[in-house]
C-alpha positions as CSV (number, residue, x, y, z in Angstrom):
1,X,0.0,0.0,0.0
2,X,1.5,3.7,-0.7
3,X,0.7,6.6,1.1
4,X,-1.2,8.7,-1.1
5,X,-4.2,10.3,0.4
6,X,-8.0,9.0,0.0
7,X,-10.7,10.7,-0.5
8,X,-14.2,10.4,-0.3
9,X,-17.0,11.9,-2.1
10,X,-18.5,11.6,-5.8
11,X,-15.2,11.5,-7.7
12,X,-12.7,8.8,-7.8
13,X,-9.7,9.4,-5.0
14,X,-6.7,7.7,-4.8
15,X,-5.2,4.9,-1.6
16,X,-3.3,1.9,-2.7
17,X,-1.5,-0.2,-0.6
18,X,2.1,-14.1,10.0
19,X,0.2,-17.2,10.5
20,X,-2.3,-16.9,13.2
21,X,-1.4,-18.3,16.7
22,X,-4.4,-20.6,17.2
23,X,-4.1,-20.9,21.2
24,X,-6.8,-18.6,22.3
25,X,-7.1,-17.3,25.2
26,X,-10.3,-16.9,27.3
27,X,-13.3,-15.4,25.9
28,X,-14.2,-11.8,26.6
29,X,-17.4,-11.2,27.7
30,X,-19.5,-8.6,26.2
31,X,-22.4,-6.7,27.5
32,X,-25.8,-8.0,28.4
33,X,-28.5,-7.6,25.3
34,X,-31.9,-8.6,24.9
35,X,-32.1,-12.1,23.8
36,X,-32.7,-12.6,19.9
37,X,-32.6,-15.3,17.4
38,X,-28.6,-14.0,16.7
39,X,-27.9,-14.0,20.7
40,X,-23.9,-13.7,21.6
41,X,-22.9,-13.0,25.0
42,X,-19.1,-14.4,24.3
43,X,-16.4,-13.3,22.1
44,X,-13.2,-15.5,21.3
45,X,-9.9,-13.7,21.3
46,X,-7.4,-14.5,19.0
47,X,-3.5,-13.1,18.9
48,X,-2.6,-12.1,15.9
49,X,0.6,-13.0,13.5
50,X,2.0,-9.3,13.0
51,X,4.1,-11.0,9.8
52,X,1.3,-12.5,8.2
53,X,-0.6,-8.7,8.3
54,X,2.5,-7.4,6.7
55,X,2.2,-10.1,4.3
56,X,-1.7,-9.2,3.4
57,X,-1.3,-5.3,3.4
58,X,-3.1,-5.2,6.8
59,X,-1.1,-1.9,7.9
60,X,-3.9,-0.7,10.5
61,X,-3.4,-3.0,13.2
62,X,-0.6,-1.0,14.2
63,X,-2.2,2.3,15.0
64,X,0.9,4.3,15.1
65,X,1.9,2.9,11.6
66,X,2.8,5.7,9.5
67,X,1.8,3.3,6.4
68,X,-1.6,3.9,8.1
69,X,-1.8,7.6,7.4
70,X,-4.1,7.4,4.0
71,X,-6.5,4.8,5.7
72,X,-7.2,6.7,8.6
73,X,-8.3,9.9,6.0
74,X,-10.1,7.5,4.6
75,X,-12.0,6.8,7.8
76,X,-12.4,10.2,9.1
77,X,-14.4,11.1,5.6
78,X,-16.4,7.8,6.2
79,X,-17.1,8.3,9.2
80,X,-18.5,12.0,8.7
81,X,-20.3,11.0,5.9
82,X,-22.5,8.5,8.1
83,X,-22.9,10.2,11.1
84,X,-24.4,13.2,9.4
85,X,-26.8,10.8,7.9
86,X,-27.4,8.6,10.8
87,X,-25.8,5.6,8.8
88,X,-24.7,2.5,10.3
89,X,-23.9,-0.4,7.8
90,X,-21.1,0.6,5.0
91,X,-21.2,-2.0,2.5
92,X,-17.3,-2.3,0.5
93,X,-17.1,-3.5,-3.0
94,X,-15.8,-3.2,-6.4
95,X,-16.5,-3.6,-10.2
96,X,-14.3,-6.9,-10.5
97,X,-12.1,-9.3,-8.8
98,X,-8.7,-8.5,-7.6
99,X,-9.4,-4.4,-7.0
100,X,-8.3,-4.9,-3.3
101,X,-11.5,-4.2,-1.8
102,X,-10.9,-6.9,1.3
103,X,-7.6,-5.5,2.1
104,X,-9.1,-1.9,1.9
105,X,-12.3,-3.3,4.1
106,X,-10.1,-4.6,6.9
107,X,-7.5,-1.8,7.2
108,X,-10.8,0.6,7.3
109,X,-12.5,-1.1,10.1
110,X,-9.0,-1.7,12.1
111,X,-9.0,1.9,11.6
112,X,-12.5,2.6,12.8
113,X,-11.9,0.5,16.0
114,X,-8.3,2.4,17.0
115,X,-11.5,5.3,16.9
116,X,-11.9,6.1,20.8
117,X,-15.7,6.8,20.0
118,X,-17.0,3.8,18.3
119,X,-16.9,-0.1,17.6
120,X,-16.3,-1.8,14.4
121,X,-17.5,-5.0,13.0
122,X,-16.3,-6.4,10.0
123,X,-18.5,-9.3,8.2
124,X,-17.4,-11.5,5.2
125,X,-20.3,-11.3,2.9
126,X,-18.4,-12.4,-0.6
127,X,-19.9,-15.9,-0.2
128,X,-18.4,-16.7,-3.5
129,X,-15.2,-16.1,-2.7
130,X,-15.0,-15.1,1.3
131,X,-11.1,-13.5,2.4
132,X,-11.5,-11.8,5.3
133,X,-10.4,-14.6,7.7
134,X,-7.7,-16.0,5.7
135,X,-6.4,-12.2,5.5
136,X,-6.3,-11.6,9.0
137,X,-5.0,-15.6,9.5
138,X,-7.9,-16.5,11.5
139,X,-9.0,-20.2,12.6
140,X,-12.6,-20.3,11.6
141,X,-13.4,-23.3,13.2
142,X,-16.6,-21.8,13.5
143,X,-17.5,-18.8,11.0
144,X,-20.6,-17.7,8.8
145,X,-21.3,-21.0,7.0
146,X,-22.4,-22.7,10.5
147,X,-24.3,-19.4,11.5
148,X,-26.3,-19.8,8.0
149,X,-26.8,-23.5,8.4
150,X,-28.0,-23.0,11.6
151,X,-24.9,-25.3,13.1
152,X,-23.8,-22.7,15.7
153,X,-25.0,-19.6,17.3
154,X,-23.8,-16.3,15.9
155,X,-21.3,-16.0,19.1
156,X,-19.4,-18.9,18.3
157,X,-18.3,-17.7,15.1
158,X,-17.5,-14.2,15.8
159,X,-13.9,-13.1,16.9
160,X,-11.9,-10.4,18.4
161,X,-8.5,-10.3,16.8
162,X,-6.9,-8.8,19.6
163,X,-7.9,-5.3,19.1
164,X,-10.0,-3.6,21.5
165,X,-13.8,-2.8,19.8
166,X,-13.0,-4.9,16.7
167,X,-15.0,-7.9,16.1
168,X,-14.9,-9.9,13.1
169,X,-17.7,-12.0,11.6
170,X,-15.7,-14.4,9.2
171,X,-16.4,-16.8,6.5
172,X,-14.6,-20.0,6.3
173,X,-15.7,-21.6,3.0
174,X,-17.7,-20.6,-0.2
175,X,-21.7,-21.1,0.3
176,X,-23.8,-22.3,-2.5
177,X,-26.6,-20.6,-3.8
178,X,-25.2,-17.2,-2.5
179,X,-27.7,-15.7,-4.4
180,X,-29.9,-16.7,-2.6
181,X,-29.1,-16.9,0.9
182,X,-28.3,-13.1,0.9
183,X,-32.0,-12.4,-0.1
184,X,-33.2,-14.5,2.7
185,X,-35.0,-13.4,5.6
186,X,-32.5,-15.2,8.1
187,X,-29.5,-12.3,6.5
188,X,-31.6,-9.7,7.0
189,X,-32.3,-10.8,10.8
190,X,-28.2,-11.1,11.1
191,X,-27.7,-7.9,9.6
192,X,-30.0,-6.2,12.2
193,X,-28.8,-7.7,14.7
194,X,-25.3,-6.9,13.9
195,X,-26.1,-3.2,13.6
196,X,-28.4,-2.4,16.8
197,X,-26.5,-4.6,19.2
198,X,-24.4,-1.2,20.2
199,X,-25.8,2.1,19.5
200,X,-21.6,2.9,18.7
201,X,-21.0,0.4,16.6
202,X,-20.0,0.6,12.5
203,X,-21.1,-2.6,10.9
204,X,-18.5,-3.2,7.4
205,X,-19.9,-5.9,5.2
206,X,-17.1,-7.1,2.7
207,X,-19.5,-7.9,-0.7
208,X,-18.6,-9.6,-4.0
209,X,-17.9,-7.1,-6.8
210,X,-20.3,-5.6,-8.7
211,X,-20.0,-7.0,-11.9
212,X,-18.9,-10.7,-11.4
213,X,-22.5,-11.6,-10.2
214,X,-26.2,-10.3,-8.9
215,X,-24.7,-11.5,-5.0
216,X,-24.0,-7.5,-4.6
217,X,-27.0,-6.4,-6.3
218,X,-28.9,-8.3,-4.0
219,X,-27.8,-7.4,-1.0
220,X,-27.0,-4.0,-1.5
221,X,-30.7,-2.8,-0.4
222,X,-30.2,-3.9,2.9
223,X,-27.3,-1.6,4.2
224,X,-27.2,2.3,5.0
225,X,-24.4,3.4,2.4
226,X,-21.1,1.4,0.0
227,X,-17.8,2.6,-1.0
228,X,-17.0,1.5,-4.6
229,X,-13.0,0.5,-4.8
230,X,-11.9,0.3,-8.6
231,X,-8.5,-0.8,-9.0
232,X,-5.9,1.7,-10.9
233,X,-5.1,-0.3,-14.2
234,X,-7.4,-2.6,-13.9
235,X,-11.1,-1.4,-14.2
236,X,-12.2,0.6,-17.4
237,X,-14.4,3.5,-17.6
238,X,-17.3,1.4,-18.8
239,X,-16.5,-0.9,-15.3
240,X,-17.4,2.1,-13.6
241,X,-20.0,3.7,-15.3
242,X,-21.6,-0.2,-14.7
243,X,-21.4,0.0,-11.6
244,X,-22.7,3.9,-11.0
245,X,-25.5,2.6,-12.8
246,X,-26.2,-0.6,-10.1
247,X,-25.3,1.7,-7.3
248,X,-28.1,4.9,-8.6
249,X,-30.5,3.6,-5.5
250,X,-27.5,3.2,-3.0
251,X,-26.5,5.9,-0.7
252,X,-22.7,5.8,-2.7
253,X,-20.6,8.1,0.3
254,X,-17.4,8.1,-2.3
255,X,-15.0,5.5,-4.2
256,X,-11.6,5.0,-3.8
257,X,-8.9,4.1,-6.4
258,X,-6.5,1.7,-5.2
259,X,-3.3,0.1,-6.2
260,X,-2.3,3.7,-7.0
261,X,1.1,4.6,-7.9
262,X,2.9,6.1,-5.2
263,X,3.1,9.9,-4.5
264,X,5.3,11.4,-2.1
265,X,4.7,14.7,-0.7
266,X,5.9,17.1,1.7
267,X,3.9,17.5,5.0
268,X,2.6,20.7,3.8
């Protein structure tokens, strides 16, 4: 990832960018809630491998990172954007594979969480092709797939990756008929209960791009607001013009062009 600074807002801006130690130590205990059909009282906390971040482009764990810099912008602008509005679900995507948009989706919530005013859930919604855990280096011995099969409760599969107000909803596997199972009535229940669980929490659902399938399409109804990531080099004008067009009933709070070449400027 270089430093150049993000933006947000109805242009295109530019941002471009170990193995987990599986011996957990005991569960944190989160505040009493009313009881629902997604019902968690119990989160597992698990060290991370601070190689294997480097390795993935994770540079927000660190919060003192200067690599960090253009990602925390990045939140700031977010952040502004849905608290005027009242927002609470950002949904992250792109017009194609390989744009970055998981890398960009993990640093921003890191980045949210190192925020002293609010929480930050990340969920891995790109059923087809989930990353989120394998980016972080997670075991997902439980993760989304059992929560969706009805195999475990939603606090068995979430996880705290060592870093205070983070929680991460992972997928472990790819889930057929993603189509589907996004429409369903059971997503819509986990998505509210994600968001309303804490009044200070940012819910950040990793989707599948745009224009590889109708998973996004789908979905994208159901959250507050979506930042669009198009990679530099990679996606064409007519990717993003696609995309505007699937996005003209989404609350679009900016887009971000990754994979940028790297601009170095004074601090002034």
């Amino acid at each position: 990832m270089d430093r150049s600074t993000p933006a947000v807002g109805k242009n295109i801006h530019q941002v471009s960018p170990g193995t987990c130690d599986t011996a957990q130590v005991p569960s944190v205990r989160e505040r009493p809630g009313e009881l629902g059909q997604f019902d968690y009282v119990q989160t597992k906390v698990v060290p991370l491998d601070a190689q294997h971040l480097e390795r993935n482009r994770i540079v927000s764990f660190n919060k003192n990172s200067n690599m960090s810099a253009a990602i925390d912008l990045l939140r700031t602008q977010v952040l502004q954007a849905m608290e005027d509005n009242g927002w609470r679900t950002l949904a992250i995507t792109s017009p194609t594979p390989e744009a970055g948009k998981t890398v960009l989706a993990v640093n921003l919530a890191m980045s949210i969480a190192h925020h002293t005013n609010k929480t930050a859930l990340l969920a891995d919604f790109d059923l087809r092709r989930p990353r989120v855990g394998s980016s972080l280096g997670l075991p997902m011995e439980k993760a989304l797939n059992d929560v969706l099969e009805g195999k475990a409760w939603l606090e068995e599969a979430l996880v705290n990756p060592t870093l205070p107000r983070f929680v991460v909803l992972p997928t472990r596997e790819p889930v057929p008929m993603s189509t589907e199972v996004l429409s369903s009535a059971k997503v819509d229940t986990l998505i509210s209960e994600l968001r309303d669980r804490y009044d200070s929490r940012i819910c950040i659902f990793d989707l599948p791009p745009l224009l590889s399938s109708d998973d996004a399409i789908t979905v994208l109804p159901k959250f507050d607001c979506v930042l669009l990531v198009v990679a530099n080099g990679m996606n064409s004008k007519k990717d993003i013009e696609d995309c505007l067009y699937h996005l003209a009933g989404s609350n679009l709070v900016g887009a971000v062009l990754n994979k940028a070449d790297e601009q170095l400027r004074p601090y002034y």
